[in-house]
C-alpha positions as a Markdown table, in Angstrom:
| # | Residue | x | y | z |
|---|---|---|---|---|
| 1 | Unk | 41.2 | 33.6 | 18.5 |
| 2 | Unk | 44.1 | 34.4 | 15.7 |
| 3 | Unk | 42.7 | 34.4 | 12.2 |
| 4 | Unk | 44.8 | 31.3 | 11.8 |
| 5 | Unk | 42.8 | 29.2 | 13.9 |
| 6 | Unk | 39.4 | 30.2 | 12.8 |
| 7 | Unk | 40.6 | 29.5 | 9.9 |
| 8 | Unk | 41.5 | 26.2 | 10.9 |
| 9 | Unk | 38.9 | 25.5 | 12.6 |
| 10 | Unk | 36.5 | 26.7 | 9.6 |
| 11 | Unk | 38.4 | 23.6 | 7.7 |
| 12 | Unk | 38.3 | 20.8 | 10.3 |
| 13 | Unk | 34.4 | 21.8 | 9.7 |
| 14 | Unk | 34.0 | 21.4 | 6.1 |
| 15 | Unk | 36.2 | 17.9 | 6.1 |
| 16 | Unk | 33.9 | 16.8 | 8.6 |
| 17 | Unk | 31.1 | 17.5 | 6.6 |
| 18 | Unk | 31.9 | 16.7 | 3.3 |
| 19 | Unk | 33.0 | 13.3 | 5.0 |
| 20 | Unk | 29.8 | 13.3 | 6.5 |
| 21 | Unk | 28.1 | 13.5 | 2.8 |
| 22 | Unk | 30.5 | 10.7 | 1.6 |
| 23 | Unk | 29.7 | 8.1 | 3.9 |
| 24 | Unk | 25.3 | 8.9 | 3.6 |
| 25 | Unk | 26.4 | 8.3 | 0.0 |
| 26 | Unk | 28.3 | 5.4 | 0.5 |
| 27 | Unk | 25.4 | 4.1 | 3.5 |
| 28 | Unk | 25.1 | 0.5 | 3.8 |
| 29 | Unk | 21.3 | -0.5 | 1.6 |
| 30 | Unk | 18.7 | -0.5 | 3.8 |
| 31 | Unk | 17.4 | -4.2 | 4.5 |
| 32 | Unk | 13.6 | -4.9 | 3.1 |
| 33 | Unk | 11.4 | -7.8 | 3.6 |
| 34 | Unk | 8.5 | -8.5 | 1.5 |
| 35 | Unk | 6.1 | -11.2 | 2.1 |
| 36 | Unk | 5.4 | -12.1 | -1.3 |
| 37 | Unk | 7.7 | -12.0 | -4.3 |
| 38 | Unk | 5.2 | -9.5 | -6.0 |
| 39 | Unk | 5.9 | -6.6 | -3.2 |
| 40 | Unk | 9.8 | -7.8 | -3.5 |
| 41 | Unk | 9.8 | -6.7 | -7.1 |
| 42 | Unk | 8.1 | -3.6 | -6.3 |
| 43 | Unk | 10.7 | -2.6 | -3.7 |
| 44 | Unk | 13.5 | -3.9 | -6.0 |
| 45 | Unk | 12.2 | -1.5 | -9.0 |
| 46 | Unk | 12.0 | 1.6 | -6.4 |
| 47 | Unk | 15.2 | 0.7 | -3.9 |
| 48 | Unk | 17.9 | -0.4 | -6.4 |
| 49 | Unk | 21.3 | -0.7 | -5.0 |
| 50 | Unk | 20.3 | 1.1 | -2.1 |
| 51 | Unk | 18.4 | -1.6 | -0.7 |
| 52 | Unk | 18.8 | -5.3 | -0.2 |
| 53 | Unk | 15.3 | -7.0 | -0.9 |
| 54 | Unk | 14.1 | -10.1 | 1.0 |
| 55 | Unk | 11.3 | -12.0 | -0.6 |
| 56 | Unk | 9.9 | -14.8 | 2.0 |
| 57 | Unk | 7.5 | -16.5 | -0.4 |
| 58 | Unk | 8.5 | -16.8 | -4.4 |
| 59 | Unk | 7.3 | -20.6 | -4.4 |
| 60 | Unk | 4.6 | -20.3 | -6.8 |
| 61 | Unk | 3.6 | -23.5 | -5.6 |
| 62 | Unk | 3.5 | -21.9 | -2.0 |
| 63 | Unk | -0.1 | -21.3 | -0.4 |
| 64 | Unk | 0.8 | -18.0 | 1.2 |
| 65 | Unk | -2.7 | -18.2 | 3.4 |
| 66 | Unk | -1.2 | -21.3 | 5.1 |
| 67 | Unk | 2.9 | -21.2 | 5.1 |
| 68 | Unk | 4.2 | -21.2 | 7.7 |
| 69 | Unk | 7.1 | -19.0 | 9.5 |
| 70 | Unk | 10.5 | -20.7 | 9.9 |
| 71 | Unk | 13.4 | -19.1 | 12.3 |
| 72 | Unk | 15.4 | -17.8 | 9.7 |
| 73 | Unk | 12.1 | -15.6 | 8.7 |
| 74 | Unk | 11.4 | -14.7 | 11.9 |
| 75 | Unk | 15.4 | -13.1 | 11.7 |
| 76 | Unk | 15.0 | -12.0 | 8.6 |
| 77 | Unk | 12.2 | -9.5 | 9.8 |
| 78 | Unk | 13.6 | -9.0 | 12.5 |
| 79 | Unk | 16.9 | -7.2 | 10.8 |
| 80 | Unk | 14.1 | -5.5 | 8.5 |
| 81 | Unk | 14.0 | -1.8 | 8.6 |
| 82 | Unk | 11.3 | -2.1 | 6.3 |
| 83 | Unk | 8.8 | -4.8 | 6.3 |
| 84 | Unk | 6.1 | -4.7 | 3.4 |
| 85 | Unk | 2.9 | -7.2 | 3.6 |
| 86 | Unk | -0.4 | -7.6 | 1.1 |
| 87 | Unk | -3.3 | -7.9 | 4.5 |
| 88 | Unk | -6.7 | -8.7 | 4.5 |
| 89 | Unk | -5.6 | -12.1 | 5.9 |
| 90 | Unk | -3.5 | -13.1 | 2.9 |
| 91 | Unk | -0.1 | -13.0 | 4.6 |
| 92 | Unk | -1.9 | -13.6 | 8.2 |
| 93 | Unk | 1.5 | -15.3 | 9.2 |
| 94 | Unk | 3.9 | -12.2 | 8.8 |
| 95 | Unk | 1.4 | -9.9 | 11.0 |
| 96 | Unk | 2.1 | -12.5 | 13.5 |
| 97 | Unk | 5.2 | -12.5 | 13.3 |
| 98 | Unk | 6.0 | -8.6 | 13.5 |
| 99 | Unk | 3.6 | -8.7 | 16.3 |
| 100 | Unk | 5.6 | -11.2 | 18.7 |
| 101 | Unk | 9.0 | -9.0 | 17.4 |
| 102 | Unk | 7.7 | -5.7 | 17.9 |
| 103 | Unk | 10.5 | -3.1 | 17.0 |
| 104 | Unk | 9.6 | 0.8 | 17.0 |
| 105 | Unk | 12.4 | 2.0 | 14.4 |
| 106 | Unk | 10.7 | -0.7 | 11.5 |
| 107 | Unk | 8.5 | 0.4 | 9.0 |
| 108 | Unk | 5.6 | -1.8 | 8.4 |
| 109 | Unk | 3.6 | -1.1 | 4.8 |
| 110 | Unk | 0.4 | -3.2 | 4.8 |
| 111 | Unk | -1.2 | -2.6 | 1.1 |
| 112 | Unk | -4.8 | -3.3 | 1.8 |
| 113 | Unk | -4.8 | -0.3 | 4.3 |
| 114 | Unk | -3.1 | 2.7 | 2.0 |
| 115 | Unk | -6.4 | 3.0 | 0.5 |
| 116 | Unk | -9.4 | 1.5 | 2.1 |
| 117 | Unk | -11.7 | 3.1 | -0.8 |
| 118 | Unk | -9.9 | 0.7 | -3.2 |
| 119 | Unk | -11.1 | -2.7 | -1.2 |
| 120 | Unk | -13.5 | -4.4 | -2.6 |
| 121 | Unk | -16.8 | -5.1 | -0.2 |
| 122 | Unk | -16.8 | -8.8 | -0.4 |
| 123 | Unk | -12.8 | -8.3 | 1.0 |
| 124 | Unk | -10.9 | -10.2 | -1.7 |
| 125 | Unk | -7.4 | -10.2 | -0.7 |
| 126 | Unk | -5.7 | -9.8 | -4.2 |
| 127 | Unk | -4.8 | -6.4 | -4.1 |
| 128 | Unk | -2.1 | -6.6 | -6.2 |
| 129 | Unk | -4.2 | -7.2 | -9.3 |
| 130 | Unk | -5.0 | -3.2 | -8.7 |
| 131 | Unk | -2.9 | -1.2 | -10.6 |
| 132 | Unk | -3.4 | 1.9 | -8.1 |
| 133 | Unk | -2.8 | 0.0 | -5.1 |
| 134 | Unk | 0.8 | -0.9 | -6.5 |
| 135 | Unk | 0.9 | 3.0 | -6.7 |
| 136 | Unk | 0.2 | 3.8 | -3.1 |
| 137 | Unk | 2.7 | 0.5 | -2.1 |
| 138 | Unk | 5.4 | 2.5 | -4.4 |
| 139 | Unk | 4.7 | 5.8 | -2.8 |
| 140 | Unk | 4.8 | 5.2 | 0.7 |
| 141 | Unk | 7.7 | 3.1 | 0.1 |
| 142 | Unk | 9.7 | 5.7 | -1.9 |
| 143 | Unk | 8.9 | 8.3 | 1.2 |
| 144 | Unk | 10.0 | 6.2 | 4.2 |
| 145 | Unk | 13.2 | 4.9 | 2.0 |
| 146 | Unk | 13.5 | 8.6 | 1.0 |
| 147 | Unk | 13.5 | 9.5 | 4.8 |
| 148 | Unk | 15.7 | 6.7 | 5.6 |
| 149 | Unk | 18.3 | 7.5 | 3.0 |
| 150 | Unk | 17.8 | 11.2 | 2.1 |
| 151 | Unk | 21.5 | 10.9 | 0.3 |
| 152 | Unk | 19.6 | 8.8 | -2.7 |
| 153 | Unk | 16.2 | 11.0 | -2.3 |
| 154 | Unk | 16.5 | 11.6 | -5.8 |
| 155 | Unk | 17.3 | 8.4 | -7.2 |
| 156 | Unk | 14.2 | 7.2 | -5.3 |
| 157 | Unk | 12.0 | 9.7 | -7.1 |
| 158 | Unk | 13.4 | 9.1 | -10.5 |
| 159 | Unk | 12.3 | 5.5 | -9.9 |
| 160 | Unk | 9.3 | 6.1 | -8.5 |
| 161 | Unk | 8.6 | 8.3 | -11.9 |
| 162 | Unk | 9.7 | 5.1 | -14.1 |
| 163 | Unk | 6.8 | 2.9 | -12.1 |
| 164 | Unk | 4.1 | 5.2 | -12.6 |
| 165 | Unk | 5.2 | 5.2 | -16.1 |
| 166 | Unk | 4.5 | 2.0 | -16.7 |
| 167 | Unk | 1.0 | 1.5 | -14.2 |
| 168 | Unk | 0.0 | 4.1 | -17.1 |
| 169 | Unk | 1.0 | 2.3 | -20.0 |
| 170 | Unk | -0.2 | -0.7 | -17.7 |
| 171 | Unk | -4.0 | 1.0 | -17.2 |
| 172 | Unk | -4.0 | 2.2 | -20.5 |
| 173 | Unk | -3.9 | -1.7 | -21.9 |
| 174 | Unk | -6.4 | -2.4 | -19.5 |
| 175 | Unk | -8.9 | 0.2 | -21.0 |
| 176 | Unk | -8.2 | -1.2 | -24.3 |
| 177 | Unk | -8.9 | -4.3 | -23.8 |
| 178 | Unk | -12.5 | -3.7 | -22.0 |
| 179 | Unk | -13.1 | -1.3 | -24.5 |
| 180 | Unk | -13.1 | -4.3 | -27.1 |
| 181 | Unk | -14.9 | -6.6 | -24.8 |
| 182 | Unk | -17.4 | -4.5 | -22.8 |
| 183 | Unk | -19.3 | -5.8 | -20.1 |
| 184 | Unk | -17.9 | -9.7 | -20.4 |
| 185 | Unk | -19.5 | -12.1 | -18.2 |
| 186 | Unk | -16.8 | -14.4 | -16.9 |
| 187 | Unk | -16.2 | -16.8 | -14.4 |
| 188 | Unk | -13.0 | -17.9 | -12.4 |
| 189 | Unk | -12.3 | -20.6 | -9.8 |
| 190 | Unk | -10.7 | -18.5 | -7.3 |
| 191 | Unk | -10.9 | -14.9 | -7.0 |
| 192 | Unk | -7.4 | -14.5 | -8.0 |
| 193 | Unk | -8.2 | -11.9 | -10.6 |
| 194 | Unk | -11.3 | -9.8 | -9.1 |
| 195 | Unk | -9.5 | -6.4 | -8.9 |
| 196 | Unk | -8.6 | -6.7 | -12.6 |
| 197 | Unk | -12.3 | -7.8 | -13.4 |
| 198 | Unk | -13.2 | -4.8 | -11.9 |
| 199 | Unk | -10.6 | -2.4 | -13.5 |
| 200 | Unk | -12.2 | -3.8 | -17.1 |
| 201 | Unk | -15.9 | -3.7 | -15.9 |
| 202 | Unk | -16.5 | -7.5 | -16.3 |
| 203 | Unk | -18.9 | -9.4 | -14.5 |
| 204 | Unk | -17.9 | -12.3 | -12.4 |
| 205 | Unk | -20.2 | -15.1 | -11.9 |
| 206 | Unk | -20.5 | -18.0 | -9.4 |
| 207 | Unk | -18.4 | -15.9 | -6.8 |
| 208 | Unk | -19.9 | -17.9 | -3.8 |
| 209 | Unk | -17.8 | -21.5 | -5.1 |
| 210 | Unk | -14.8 | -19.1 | -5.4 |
| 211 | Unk | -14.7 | -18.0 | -2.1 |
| 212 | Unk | -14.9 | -21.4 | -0.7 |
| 213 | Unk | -12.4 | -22.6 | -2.7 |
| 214 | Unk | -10.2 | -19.8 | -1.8 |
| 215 | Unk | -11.0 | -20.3 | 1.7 |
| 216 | Unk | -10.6 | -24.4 | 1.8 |
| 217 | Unk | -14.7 | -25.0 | 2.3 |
| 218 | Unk | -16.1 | -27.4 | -0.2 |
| 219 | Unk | -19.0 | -25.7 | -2.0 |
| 220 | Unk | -22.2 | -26.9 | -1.9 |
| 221 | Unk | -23.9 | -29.2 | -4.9 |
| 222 | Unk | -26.0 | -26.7 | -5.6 |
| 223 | Unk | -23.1 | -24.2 | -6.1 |
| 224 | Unk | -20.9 | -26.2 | -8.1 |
| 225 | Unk | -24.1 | -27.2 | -10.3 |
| 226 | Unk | -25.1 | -24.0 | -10.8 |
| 227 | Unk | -21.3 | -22.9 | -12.1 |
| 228 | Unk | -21.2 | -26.0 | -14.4 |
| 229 | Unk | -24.3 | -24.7 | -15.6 |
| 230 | Unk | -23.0 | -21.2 | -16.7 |
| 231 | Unk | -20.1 | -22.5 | -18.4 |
| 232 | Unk | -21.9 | -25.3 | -20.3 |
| 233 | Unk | -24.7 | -22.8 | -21.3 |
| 234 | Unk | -21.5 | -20.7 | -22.1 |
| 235 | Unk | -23.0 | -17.9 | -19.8 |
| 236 | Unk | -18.9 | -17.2 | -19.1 |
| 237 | Unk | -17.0 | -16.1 | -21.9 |
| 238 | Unk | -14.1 | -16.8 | -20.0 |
| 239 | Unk | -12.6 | -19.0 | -17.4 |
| 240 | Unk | -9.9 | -18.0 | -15.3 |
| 241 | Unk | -8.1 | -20.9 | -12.7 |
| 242 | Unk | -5.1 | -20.0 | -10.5 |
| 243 | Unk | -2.5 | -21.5 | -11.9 |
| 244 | Unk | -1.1 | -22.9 | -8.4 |
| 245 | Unk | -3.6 | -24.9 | -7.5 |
| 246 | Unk | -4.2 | -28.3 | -8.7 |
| 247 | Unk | -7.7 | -30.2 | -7.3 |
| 248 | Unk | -9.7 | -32.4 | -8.7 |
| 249 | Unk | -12.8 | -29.3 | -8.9 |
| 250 | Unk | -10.5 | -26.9 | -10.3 |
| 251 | Unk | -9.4 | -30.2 | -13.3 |
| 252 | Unk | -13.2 | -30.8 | -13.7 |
| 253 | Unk | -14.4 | -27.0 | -14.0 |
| 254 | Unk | -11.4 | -26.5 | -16.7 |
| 255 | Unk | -12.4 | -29.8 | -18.8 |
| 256 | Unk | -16.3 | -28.3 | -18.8 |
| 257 | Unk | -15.1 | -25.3 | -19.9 |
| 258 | Unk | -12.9 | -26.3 | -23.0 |
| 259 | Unk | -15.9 | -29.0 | -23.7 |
| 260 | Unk | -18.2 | -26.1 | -23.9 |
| 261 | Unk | -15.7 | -24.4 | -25.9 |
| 262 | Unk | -15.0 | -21.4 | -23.4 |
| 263 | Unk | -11.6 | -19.8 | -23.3 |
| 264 | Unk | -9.8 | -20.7 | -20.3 |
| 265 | Unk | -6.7 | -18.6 | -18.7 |
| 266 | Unk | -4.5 | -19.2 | -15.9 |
| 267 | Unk | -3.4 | -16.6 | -13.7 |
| 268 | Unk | -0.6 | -16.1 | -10.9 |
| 269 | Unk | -0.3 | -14.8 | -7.5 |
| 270 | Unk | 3.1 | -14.2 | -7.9 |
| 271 | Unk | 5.1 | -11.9 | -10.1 |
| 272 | Unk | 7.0 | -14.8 | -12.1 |
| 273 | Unk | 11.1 | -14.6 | -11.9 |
| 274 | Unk | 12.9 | -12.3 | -13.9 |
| 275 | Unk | 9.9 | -10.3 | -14.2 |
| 276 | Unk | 8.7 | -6.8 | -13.2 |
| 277 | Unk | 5.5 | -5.9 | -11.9 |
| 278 | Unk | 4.3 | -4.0 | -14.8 |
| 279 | Unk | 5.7 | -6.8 | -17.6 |
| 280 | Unk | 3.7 | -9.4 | -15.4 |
| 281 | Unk | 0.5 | -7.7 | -15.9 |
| 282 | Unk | 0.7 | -6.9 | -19.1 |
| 283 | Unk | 1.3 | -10.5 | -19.6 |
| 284 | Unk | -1.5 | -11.6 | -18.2 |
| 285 | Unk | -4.0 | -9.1 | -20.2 |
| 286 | Unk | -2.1 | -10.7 | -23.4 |
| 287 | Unk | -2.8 | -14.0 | -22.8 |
| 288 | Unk | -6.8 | -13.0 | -21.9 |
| 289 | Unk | -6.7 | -11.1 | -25.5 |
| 290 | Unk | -5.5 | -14.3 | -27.4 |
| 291 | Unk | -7.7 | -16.7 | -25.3 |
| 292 | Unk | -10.8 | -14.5 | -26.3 |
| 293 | Unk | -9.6 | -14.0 | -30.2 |
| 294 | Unk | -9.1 | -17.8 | -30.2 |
| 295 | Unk | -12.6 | -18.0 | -28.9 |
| 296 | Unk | -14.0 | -16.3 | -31.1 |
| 297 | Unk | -12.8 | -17.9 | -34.6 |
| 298 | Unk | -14.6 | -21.0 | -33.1 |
């Protein structure tokens, strides 16, 4: 072969693969689904404009432990190359889902099973009130998106970098705030909150009635009795209510409460709009800070 043609053949090569490069830079997002507007946010924050983020339930007023799947969800998923889900029964419907679609090139990203130490032992499904979970969710996802789209590997990683970031500033509120109110007995309605309980070392009381209510079972006399009790007695410093559910217990335990002068705080299982993870948690430590200074001037 003439020098010529090596040497043409030596070019055709390098077009090829700097046109190659061009279009893995120029790849089409990858297409995520997350169950809950919370995970959405997450993948949002990490993915940027390299992924296109579906979030099936941002209806705060939506029950995720009972909605049900339409057929647009179910194609939704099913065009998913990454699927990302809370578990522990919170989001039952979506493992159902990706069970009758089974689909070997998805990526499914559970967060109650990245770190099995991390689960509490009575099971409570709120992960995403743990700080460090939100950390293993970020890091799996950066390395599959990473693996997916190795052009943007780096963009991935600077983003992952500006999470962690703020879970530390995040943490570091959190150890601020128990450090001025160590040991707090509080009480809550639901057990929206119990991974951030345990992040500050409080004490949660009446946990039995908040089960059931989580669960739909009506607690017992006794049980509701015996939480009026502690808030009358002011045994709870705090009460905390999810702020999407509106029953006549939940109305009556918040009107004891402000009659027995304790502070009362709503809190959300979804990351409200226009909000990131981080600012949403921090949110909700602020509003427990002023609830408790407000308390305490009484």
């Amino acid at each position: 072969m003439s020098i010529r043609r090596i040497l043409s053949a030596l070019l055709r090569g390098c077009l090829l693969w700097v046109g190659a490069l061009a279009a893995a830079a120029h790849a089409a997002p990858v297409p995520v689904v997350a169950a809950e507007s919370t995970y959405g946010v997450i993948a949002q924050a990490i993915g940027g404009d390299q992924v296109t983020v579906d979030s099936i339930i941002r209806n705060p007023n939506v029950d995720p432990h009972s909605f049900e799947a339409t057929p647009e969800v179910a194609r939704q998923v099913a065009r998913a190359r990454i699927v990302l889900l809370n578990g522990l029964g919170y989001d039952a419907w979506m493992q159902q889902l990706l069970a009758a679609n089974p689909a070997p090139q998805r990526v499914v990203i559970v967060a109650a099973q990245l770190d099995p130490s991390r689960i509490m032992a009575d099971r409570n499904p709120h992960v995403f009130y743990d700080p460090v979970v939100m950390q293993r969710v970020a890091q799996r996802l950066t390395g599959e998106l990473q693996r997916l789209d190795p052009a943007h590997a780096a963009q991935f990683a600077q983003r992952l970098a500006a999470f962690d970031a703020g879970l530390r500033r995040l943490i570091a509120a959190q150890a601020a705030l128990a450090m001025a109110h160590p040991r707090l007995q509080v009480s809550a309605t639901e057990p929206v909150a119990g991974y951030l309980l345990r992040q500050l070392g409080w004490v949660s009381l009446g946990q039995k009635l908040q089960f059931d209510v989580m669960n739909g079972t009506e607690p017992s006399p006794a049980e509701v009795a015996r939480f009026e009790d502690d808030l009358r007695q002011h045994k709870a410093a705090l009460l905390f209510y999810n702020r999407q559910v509106n029953d006549p217990l939940t109305s009556r335990l918040r009107a004891i409460a402000r009659q027995a002068g304790v502070a009362v705080v709503g809190v959300d299982e979804f990351v409200p709009p226009q909000t990131s993870y981080v600012q949403w948690q921090l949110q909700t430590l602020d509003a427990i800070g002023r609830a408790l200074r407000k308390d305490s001037r009484h």
